[in-house]
C-alpha positions in Angstrom: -23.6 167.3 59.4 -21.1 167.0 62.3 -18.8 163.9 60.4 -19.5 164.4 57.2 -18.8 168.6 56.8 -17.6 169.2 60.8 -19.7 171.5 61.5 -21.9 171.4 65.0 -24.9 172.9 65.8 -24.5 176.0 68.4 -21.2 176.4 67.4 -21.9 176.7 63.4 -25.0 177.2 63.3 -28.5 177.8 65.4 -30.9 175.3 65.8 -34.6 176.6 66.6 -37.1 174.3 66.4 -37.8 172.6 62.6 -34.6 174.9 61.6 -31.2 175.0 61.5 -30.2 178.5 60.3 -27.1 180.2 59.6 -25.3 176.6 58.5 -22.3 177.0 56.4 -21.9 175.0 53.2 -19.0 175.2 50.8 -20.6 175.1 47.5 -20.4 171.4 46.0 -21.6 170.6 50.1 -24.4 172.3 49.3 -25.1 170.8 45.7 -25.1 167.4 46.9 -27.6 168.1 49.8 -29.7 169.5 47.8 -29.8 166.3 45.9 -29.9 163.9 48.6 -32.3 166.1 51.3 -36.1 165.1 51.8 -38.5 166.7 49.9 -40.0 167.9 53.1 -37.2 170.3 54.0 -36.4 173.7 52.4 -33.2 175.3 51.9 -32.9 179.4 51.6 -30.0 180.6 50.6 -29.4 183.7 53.4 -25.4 184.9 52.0 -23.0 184.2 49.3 -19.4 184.2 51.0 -17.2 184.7 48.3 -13.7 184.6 49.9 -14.8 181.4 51.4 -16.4 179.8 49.3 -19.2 179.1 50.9 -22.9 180.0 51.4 -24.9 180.1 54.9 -28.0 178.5 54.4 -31.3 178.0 56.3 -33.4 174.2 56.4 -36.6 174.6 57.4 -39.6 172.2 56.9 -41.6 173.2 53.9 -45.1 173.6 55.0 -47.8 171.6 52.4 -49.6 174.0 50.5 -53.2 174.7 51.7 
């Protein structure tokens, strides 16, 4: 995510594990991820920042249903 948006983990966002939480995605960003992301990752929606445009995320890996 670091050359294509500029944003870097630790300073952006948090890694922990299998998530990166707290990323923040302007809103077409975001769209196009959502198309071109695995199948095996998730993506919650935490907050809607509307005077920026953007929306802080969470990935996490989906778990397979049991």
């Amino acid at each position: 995510m670091n050359k294509r948006y500029d944003i870097q983990a630790e300073r952006d966002y948090q890694v922990a594990g299998d998530t990166l939480d707290q990323v923040p995605l302007k809103d077409e960003a975001l769209a196009w991820l959502r198309q071109a992301i695995s199948k095996n990752w998730r993506i919650v929606e935490l907050e809607k920042r509307a005077n920026s445009g953007e929306t802080l995320v969470r990935f996490e890996l989906a778990t397979p249903a049991s």
